[in-house]
C-alpha positions as CSV (number, residue, x, y, z in Angstrom):
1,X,11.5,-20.9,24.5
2,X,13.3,-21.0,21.5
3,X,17.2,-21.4,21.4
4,X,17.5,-19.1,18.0
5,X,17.8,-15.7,18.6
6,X,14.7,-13.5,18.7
7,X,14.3,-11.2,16.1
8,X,12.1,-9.5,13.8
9,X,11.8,-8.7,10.1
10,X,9.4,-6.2,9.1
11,X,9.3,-6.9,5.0
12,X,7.1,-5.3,2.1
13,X,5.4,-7.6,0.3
14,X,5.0,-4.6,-2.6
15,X,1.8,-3.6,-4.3
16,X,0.1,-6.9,-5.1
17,X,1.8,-8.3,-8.6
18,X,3.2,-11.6,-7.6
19,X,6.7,-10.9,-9.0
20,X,7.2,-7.6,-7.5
21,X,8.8,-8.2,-4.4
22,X,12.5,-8.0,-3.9
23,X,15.3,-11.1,-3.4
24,X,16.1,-10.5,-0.1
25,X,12.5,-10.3,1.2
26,X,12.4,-13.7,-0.8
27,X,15.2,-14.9,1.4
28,X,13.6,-13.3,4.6
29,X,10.5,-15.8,4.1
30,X,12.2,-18.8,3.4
31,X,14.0,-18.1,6.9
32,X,11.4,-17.2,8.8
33,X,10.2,-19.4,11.7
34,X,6.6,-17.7,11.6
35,X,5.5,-15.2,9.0
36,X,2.7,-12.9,10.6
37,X,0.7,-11.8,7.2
38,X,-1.6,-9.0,6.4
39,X,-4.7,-8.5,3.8
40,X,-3.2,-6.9,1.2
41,X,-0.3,-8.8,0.4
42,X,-0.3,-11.9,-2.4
43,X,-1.0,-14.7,-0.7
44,X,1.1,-16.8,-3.3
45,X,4.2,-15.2,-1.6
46,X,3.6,-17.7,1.3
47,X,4.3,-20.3,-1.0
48,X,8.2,-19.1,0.0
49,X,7.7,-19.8,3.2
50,X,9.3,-23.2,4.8
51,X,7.1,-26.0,5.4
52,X,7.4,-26.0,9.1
53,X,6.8,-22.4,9.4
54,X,3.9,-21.4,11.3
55,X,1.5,-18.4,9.4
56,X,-0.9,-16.5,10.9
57,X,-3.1,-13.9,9.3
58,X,-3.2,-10.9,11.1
59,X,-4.9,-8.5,8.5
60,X,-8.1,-6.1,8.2
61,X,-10.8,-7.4,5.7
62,X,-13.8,-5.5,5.8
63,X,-13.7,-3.4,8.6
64,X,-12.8,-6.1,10.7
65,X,-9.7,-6.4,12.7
66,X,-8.4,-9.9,13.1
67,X,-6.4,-8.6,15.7
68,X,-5.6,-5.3,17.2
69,X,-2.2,-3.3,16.4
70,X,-1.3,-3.9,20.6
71,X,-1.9,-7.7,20.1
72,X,0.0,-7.9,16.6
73,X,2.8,-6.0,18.7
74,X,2.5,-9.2,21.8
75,X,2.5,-11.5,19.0
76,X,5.2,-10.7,17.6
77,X,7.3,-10.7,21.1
78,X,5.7,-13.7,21.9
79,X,6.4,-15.8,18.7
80,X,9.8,-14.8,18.2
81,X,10.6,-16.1,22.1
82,X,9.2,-18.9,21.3
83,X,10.2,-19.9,17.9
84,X,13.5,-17.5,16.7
85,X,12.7,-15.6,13.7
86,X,9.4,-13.7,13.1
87,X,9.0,-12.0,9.2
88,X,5.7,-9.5,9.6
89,X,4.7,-9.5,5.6
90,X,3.2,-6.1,4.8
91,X,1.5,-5.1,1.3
92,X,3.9,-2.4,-0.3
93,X,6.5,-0.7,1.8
94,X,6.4,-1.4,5.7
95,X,7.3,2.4,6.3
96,X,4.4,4.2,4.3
97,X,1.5,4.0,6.0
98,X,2.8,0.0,7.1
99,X,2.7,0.8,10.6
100,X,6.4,-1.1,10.3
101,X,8.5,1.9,12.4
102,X,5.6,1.2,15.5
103,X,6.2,-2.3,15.8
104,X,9.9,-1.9,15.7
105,X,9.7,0.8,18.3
106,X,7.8,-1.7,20.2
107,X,9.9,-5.2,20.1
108,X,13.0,-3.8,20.9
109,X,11.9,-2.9,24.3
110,X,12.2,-6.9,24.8
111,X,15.4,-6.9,22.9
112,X,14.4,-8.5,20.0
113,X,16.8,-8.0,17.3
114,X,15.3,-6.0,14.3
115,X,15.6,-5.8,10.6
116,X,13.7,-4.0,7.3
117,X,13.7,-5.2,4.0
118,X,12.0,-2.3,2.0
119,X,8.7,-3.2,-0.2
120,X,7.6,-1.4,-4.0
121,X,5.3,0.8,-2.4
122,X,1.7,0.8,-3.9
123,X,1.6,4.8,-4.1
124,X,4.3,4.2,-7.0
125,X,4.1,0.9,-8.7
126,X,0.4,1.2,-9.0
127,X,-0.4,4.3,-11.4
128,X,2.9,3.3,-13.3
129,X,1.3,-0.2,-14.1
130,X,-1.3,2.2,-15.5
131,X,1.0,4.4,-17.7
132,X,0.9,7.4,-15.2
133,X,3.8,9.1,-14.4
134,X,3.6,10.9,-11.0
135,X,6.1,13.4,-12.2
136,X,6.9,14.9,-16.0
137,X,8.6,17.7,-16.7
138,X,6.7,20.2,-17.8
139,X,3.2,19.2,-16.2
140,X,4.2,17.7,-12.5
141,X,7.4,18.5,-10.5
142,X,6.6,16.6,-7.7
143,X,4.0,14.6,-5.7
144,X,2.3,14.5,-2.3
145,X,1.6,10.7,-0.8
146,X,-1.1,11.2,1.8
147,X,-3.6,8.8,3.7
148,X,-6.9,10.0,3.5
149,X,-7.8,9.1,7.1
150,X,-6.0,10.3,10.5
151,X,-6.1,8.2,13.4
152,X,-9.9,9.8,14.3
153,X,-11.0,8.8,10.9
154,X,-11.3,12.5,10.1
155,X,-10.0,14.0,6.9
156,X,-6.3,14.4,6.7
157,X,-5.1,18.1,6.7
158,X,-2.9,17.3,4.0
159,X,-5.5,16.2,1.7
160,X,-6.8,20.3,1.6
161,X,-2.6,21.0,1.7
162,X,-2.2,18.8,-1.4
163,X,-5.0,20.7,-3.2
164,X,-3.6,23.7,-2.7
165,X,-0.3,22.9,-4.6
166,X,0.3,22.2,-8.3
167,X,2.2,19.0,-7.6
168,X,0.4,15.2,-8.0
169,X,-1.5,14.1,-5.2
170,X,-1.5,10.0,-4.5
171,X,-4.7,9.5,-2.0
172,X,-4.1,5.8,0.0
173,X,-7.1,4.6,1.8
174,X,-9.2,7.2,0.7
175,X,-12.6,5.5,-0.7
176,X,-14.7,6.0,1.6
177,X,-13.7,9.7,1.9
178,X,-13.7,10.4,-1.6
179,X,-16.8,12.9,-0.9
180,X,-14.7,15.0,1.0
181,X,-11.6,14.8,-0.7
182,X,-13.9,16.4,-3.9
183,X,-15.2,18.8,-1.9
184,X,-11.7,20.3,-0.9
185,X,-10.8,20.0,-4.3
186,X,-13.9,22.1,-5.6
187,X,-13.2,24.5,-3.0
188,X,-9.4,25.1,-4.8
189,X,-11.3,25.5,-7.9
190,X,-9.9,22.5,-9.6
191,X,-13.1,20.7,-10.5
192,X,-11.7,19.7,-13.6
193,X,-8.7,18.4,-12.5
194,X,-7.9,14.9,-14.0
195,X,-8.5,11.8,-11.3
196,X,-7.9,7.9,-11.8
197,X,-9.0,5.5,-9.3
198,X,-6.8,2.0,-9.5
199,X,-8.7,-0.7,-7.8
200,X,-6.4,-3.8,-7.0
201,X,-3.2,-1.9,-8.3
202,X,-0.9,-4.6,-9.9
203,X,-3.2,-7.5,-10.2
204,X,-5.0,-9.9,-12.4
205,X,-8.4,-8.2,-11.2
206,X,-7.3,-4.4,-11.1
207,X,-10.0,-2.3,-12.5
208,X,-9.7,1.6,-13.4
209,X,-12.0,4.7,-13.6
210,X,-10.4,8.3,-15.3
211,X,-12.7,11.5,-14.7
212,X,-11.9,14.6,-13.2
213,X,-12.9,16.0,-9.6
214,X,-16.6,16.5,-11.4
215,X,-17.3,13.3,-12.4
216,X,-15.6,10.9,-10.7
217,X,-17.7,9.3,-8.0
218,X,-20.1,9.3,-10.8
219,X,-17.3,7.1,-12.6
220,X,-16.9,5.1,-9.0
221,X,-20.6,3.9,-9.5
222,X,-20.7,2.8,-13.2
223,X,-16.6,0.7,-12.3
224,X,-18.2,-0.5,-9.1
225,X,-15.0,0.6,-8.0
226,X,-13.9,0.2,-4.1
227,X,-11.3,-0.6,-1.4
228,X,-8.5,-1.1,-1.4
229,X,-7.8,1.4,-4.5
230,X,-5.4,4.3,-4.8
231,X,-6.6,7.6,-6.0
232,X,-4.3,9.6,-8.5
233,X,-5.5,13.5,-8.7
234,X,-3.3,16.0,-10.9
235,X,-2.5,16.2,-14.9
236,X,-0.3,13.4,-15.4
237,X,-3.0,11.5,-15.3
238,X,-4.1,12.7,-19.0
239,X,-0.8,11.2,-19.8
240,X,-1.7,7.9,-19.4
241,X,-3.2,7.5,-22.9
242,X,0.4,8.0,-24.5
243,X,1.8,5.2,-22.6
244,X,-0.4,2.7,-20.9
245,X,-1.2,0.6,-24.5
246,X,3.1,0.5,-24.1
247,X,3.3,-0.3,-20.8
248,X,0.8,-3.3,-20.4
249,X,2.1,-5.1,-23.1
250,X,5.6,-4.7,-22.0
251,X,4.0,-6.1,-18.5
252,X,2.3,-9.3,-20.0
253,X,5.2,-9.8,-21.9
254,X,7.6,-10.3,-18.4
């Protein structure tokens, strides 16, 4: 057993860009004694890491579970006994759909100190790399943020909530449900609602598709767009003609 203190971090890594991550997750890294990783984060970030850390992917590629949620929970426990300080690297913010709160909740049953250094969360920074603004006055005043899948894999209720407001609707994880989520939205009669699907939000590789509710997994075809991707639904979207060509050059230009 370690004679540093056992404690966890629970850090967002942010939405993928390299550069978007803040200073004191930086500093969280380059402290850690092991940095338990997931799938979506930039694996250049490791690069902070100390040499003597130990890293250890613990992510989702593909359907496939490296590990389990209860064994990333022992892990943790286990590591941070052992070695001191344990950073658990998430992709975006830990506390949106991170599972962060859960493993909290669980370490500090073995009185593990805990800590959270907030992430950029992809269901922002994404569509604003792409020049969409999730609110505007006068065409969005606000916006829903909802996984497309519950914990059965069925269809969030919130999904059919969203439709039924005016507001922006950000979709995470919703691909392989994007069927369904155009059905509910035909069924609000909004089948000519804008939509953009952002494929690798953030990145070198990121890859786009606009349409509306009637034409975009038409659009998903022709892109070869997939996972993981974020789905924007509402009219802001139109409004990324008048600011994107703005936008990414201001970005290469960092």
């Amino acid at each position: 057993m370690s004679l540093k203190t056992p404690k966890l971090t629970v850090v967002g890594a942010g939405p993928g860009d390299v550069d978007l991550i803040t200073l004191k997750a930086i500093k969280a890294i380059k402290s850690a004694d092991v940095v338990l990783y997931d799938a979506l984060i930039n694996e250049a970030l490791l690069e902070y890491a100390s040499k003597d850390a130990e890293l250890i992917f613990v992510g989702k590629r593909k359907g496939c579970y490296v590990f389990q949620q209860e064994q990333i929970n022992e892990l943790i426990v286990a590591k941070a006994k052992e070695k001191g300080h344990v950073v658990r690297l998430k992709g975006g913010d830990p506390f949106v759909f991170g599972r962060g709160g859960e493993e909290i909740d669980y370490v500090r049953q073995f009185g593990l100190e805990t800590y959270v250094v907030p992430g950029i969360s992809s269901a922002l920074a994404v569509p604003a790399y792409q020049g969409v603004p999730l609110t505007k006055r006068g065409v969005s005043e606000s916006f829903w943020v909802v996984t497309a899948t519950t914990k059965d894999h069925a269809l969030s209720n919130d999904v059919t909530l969203a439709a039924k407001s005016t507001a922006t609707v950000v979709i995470l994880m919703g691909m392989h449900k994007l069927a369904d989520i155009v059905k509910v939205f035909y069924a609000e009669n909004k089948r000519n609602t804008p939509v953009a699907i952002i494929q690798n939000g953030t990145r070198d590789n990121e890859n786009v598709g606009i349409g509306t509710i009637r034409n975009i997994q038409q659009v998903v075809k022709e892109k070869q767009l997939s996972s993981p991707a974020i789905i924007v639904i509402g009219d802001v979207v139109k409004e990324r003609v008048q600011l994107s060509s703005v936008l990414k050059e201001a970005n290469q230009n960092l």
